[in-house]
N, C-alpha and C positions, 0 to 999 in steps of 0.2 A: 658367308651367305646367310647364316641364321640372323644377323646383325640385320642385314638389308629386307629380310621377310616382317621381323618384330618394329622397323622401322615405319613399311608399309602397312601393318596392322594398325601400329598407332595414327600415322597420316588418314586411314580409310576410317576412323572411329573419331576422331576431331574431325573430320569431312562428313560423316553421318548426324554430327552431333550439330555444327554448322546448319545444316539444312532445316532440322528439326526445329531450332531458334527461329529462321528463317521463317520457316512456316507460324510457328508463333509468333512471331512480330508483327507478319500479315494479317493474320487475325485482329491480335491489338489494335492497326491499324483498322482495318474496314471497321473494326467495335466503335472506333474513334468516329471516324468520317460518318456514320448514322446518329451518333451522337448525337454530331454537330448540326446533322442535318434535321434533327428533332425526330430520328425515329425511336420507338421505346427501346429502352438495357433488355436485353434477353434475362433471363431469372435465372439468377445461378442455382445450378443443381447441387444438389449438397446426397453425399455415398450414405452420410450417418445422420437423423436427428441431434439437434446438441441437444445433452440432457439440462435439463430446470435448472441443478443447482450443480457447479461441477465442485472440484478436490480445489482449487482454488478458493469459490467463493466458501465454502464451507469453513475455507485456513483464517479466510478476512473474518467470518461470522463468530468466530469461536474467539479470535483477539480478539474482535469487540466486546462481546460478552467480557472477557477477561479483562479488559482495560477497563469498562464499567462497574465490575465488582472492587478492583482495586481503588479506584477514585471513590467507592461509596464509600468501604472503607476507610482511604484517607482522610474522607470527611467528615466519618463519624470520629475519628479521630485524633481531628485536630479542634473540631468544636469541644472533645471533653481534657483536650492539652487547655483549651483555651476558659474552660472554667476552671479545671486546678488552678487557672495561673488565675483568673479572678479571686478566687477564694484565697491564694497566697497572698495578693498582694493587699486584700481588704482584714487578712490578720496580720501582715506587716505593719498596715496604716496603723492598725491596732496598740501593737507595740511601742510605735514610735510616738502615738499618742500617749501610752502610760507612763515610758519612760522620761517624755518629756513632762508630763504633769508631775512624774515623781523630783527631776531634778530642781523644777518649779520651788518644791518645797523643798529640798532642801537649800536652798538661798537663802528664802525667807526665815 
């Protein structure tokens, strides 16, 4: 008997819930059909203000900042990798200039 009671509670709560869709689908529909008909969207009501900036945009605003300090960074970075390496290779040339003028003379 409890079996057939807990069965009909659940049939009467899918059958309440049913109804309730129902009723909102109707809705959607008539929202539809004014639509179409060119009457104005009713303004959705909103329970809360959204605030300015939420926990989100704050997570995006903060990577950025973070990713902009990192790339300055890397680019003050690479520009002073990229003068060592001019200065290495203008005292390489260097070298390769003397030891060639040195072995010059010993030939001769």
């Amino acid at each position: 008997m409890n079996k057939v009671t807990n069965t009909k509670a659940v049939l009467d709560s899918i059958k309440t819930g049913k109804q309730l869709l129902d009723i909102k689908i109707a809705d959607v529909k008539s929202e539809a059909e004014r639509i179409r008909r060119g009457v104005t969207v009713r303004e959705l009501k909103r329970s809360l203000p959204l605030p300015t900036e939420t926990n989100f945009m704050r997570g995006v605003s903060t990577k950025q900042t973070e990713r902009k300090n990192f790339l300055s960074s890397k680019r003050a970075e690479t520009e002073q990798l990229c003068q060592d390496v001019k200065r290495k290779k203008s005292s390489t040339d260097r070298e390769f200039e003397r030891l060639d003028n040195e072995l010059r003379r010993e030939r001769l």
